[in-house]
C-alpha positions as CSV (number, residue, x, y, z in Angstrom):
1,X,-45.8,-91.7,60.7
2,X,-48.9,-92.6,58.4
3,X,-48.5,-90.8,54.7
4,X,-51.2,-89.0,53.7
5,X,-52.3,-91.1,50.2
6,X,-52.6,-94.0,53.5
7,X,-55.6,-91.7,54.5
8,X,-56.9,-91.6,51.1
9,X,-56.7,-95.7,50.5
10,X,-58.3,-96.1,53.9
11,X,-60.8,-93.3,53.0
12,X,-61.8,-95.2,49.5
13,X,-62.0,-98.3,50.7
14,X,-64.5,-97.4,53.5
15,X,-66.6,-95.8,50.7
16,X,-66.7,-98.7,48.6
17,X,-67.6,-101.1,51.6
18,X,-70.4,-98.7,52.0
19,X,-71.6,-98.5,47.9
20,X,-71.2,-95.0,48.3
21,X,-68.1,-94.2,46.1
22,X,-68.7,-91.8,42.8
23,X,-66.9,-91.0,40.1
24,X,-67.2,-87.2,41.6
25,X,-65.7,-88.3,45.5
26,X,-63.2,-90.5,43.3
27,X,-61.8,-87.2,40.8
28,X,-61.5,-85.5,44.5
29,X,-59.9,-87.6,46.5
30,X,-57.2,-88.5,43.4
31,X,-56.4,-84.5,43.2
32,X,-55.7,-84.3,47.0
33,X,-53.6,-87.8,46.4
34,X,-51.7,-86.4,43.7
35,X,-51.0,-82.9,45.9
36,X,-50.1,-84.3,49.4
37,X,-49.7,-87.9,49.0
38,X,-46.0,-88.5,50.4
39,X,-46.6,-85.7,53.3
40,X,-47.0,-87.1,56.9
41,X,-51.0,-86.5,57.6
42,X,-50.1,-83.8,60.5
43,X,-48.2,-82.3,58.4
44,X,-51.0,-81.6,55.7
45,X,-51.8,-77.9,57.2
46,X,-53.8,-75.4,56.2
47,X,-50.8,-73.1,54.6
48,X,-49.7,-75.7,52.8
49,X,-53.8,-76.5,51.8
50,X,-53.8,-73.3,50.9
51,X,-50.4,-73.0,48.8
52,X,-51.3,-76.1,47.0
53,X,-54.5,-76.2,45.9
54,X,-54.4,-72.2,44.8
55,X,-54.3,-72.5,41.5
56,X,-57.0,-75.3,41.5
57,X,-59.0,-73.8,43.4
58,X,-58.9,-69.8,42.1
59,X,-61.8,-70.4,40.0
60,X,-64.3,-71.6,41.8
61,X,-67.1,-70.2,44.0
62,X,-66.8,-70.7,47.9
63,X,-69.2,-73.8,47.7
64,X,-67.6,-75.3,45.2
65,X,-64.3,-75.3,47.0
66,X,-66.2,-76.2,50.1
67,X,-67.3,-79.3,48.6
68,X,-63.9,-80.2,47.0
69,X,-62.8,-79.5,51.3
70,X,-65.6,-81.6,52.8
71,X,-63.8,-84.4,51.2
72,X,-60.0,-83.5,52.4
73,X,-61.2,-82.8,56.0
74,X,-63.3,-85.8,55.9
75,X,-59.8,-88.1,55.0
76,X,-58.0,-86.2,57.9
77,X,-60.9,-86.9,60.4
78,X,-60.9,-90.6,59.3
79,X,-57.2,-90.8,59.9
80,X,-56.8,-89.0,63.2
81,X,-60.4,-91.0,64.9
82,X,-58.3,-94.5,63.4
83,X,-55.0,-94.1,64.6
84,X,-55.3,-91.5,66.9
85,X,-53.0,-89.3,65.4
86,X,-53.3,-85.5,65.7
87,X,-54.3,-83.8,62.6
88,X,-55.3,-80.5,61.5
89,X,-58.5,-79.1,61.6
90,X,-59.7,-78.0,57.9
91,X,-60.5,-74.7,57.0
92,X,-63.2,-74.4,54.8
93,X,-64.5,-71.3,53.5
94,X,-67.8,-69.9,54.9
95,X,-70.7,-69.7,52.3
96,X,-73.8,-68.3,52.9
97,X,-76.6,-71.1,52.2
98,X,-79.4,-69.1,53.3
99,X,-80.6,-69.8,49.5
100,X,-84.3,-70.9,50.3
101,X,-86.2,-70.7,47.1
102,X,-89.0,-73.4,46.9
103,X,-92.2,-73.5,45.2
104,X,-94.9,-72.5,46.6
105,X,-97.7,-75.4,47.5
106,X,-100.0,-74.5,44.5
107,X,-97.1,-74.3,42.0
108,X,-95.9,-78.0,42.8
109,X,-99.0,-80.1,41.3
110,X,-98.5,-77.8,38.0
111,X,-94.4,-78.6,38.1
112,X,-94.8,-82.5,38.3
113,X,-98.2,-82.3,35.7
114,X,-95.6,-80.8,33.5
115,X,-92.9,-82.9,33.7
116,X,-95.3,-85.6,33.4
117,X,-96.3,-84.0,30.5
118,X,-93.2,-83.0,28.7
119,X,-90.8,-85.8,27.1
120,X,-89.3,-86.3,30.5
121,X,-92.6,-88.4,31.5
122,X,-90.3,-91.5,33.0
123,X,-88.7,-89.2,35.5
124,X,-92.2,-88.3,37.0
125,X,-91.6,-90.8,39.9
126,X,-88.5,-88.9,40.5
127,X,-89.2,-85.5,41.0
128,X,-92.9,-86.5,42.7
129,X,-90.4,-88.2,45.5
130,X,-88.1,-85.2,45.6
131,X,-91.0,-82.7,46.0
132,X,-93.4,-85.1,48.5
133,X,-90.2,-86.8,50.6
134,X,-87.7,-84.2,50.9
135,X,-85.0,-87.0,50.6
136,X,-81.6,-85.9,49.1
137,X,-80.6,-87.0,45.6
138,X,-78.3,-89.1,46.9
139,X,-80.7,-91.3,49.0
140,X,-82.8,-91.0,46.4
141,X,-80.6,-93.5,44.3
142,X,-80.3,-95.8,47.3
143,X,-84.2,-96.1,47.3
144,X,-85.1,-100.0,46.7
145,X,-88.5,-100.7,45.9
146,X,-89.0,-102.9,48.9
147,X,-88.3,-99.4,51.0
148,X,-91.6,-98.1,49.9
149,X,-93.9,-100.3,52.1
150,X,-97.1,-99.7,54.7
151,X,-97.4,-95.9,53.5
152,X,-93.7,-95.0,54.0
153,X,-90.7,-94.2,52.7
154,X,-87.8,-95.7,54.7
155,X,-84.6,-93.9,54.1
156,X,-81.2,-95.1,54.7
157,X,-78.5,-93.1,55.6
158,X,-74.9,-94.9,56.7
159,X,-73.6,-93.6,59.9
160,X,-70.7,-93.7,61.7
161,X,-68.7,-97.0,61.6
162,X,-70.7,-98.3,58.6
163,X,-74.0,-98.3,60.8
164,X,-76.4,-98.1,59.1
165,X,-79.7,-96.1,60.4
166,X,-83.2,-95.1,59.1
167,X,-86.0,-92.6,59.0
168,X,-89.3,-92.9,58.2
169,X,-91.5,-90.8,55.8
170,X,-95.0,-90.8,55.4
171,X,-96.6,-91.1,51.5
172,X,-98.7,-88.9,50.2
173,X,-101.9,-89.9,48.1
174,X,-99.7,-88.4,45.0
175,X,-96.4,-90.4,46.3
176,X,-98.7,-93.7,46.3
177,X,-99.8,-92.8,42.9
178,X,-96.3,-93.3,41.6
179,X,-95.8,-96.9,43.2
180,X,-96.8,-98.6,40.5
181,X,-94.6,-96.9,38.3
182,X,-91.7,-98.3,39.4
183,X,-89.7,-101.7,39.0
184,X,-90.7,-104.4,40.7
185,X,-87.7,-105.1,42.6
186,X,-84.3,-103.8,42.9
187,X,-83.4,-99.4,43.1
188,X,-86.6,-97.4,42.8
189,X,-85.4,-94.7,40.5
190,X,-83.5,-95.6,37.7
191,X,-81.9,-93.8,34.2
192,X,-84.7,-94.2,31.1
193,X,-82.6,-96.9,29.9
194,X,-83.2,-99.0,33.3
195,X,-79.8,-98.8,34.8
196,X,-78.5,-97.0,38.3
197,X,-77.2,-94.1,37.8
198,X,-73.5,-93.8,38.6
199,X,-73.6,-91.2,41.2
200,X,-75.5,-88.5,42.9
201,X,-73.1,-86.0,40.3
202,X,-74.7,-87.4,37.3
203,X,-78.7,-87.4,38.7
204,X,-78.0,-83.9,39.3
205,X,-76.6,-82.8,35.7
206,X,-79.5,-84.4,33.9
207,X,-82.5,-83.4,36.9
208,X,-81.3,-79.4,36.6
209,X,-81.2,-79.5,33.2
210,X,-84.5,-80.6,33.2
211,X,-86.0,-78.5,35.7
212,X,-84.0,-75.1,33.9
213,X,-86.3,-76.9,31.0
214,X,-89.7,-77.3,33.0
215,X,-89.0,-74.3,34.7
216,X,-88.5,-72.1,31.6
217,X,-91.6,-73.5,30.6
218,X,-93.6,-72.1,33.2
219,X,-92.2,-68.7,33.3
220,X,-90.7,-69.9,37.0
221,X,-87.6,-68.6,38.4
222,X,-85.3,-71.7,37.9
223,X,-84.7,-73.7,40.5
224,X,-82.1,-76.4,41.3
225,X,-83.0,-80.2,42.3
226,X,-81.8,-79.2,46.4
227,X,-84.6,-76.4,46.3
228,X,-87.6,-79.3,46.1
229,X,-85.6,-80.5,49.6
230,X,-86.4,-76.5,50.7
231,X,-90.0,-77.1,48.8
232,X,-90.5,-80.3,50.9
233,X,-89.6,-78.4,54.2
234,X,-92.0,-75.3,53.4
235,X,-94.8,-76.9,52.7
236,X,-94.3,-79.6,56.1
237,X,-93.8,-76.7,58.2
238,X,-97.0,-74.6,56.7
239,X,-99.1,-78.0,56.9
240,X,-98.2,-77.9,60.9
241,X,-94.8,-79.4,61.1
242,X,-92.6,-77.6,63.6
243,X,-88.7,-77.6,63.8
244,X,-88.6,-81.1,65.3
245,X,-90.7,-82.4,63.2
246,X,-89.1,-81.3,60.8
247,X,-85.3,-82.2,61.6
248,X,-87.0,-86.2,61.9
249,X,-88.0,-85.7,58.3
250,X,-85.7,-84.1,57.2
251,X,-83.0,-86.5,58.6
252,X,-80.5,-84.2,60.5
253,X,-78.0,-84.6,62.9
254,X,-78.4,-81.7,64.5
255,X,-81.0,-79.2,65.2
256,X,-78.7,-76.5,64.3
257,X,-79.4,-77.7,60.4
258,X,-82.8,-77.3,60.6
259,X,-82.9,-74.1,62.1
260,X,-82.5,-72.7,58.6
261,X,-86.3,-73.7,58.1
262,X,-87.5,-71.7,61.2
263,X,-88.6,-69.2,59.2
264,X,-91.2,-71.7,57.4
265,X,-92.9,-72.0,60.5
266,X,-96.0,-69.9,61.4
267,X,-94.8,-68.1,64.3
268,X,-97.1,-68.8,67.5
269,X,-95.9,-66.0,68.9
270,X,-98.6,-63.3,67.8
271,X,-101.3,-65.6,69.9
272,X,-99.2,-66.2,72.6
273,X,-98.5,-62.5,73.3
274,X,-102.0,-61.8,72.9
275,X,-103.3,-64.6,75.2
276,X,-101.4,-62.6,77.9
């Protein structure tokens, strides 16, 4: 029977053939390695989850242990679909994400003419793609230069297998002002000091504390770098995207994902009714 730190090599290595292995997903999968590495992988259940991982876990908020679970169920699931071994489902706890705070459309030009003005000028590029693409942080670091051709943004995403698949985004006129900002070859958004950063974990310390920054500046509620993806969506869906749009864009699976947005889009339903 396959050991459980097997899952976790076999889990690694696939996210180093991919480029997609942080220092974060690395600190995770070691803790689960250290807690259940010589138990047989059906035998990793969700008692002994929970027994194990209580006092590491009995601080943090129910999407913070999600996250930290993501990447355990996401070993098992690797291990059971390669050799076909049954393995337990993880729980994870449920966490309402129905946090949707955006800016609204005339607050964004005055949020990136900020940052543009304050001493975190260089990441103007960054935030302008954040707000106007809707990508996530971590396909934002995966941007090469050579992506942003012909009035798009292609986005890569890794599927399953290592298959790699793609989404287009259209530019905006401010997105085509930034073009020239950038390197000429190579990762689109980099640290001030020209390198890649080393994963999604450390874009996001630095881009919060700047926006707590920015956002303090303007007398704004502070918002985090996910709530430009949620600024993105709102102001699609009030420029006449609908849901399907939307879930192209936006780059989800499943429709169920986007359905969180619904709410961004005008209803039809008032004119519909009273066409009757």
């Amino acid at each position: 029977m396959k050991k459980f730190t097997e899952a976790c090599d076999l889990y690694l290595a696939i996210k180093q053939g991919e480029d997609r292995l942080s220092l974060d997903t690395n600190t995770k999968v070691d803790f689960f390695r250290d807690t259940f590495g010589n138990l047989d992988i059906p035998n990793v259940t969700n008692d002994v989850i929970a027994t194990r991982t209580a006092k590491r876990f009995a601080k943090l908020k129910p999407n913070s242990r999600r996250r930290w679970l993501n990447i355990l169920s996401a070993i098992m699931q690797l291990a059971g679909d390669t050799w076909g071994i049954a393995v337990p489902r993880v729980k994870r706890p449920t966490v309402d994400d129905a946090r949707e705070i955006h800016f609204d459309s005339h607050v964004v030009p005055l949020f990136l003419d900020a940052i543009e003005a304050s001493p975190y000028t260089f990441y103007t590029p960054h935030f302008t793609t954040l707000v106007h693409t809707g990508v996530r942080l971590g396909e934002l670091l995966r941007v090469q230069v050579s992506d942003l051709t012909s009035g798009e943004l292609k986005v890569q995403k890794q599927g399953k297998f290592g298959k790699t698949v793609y989404r287009q985004i259209p530019l905006s006129s401010r997105m085509q002002s930034i073009i020239p900002l950038l390197p000429d070859w190579g990762y689109a958004f980099l640290k001030a000091k020209g390198k890649p950063f080393k994963s999604a974990h450390e874009a996001s310390i630095l881009f919060n504390s700047i926006m707590r920054s920015i956002c303090g500046q303007m007398k704004h509620e502070v918002l985090r770098v996910h709530d430009l993806r949620h600024t993105f969506a709102f102001i699609a869906a009030q420029n006449g995207a609908d849901i399907g749009d939307l879930q192209l864009l936006m780059g989800h699976k499943d429709i169920s994902q986007t359905m969180r947005y619904r709410g961004f889009v005008p209803s039809r339903a008032i004119n519909a009714v009273a066409s009757l």
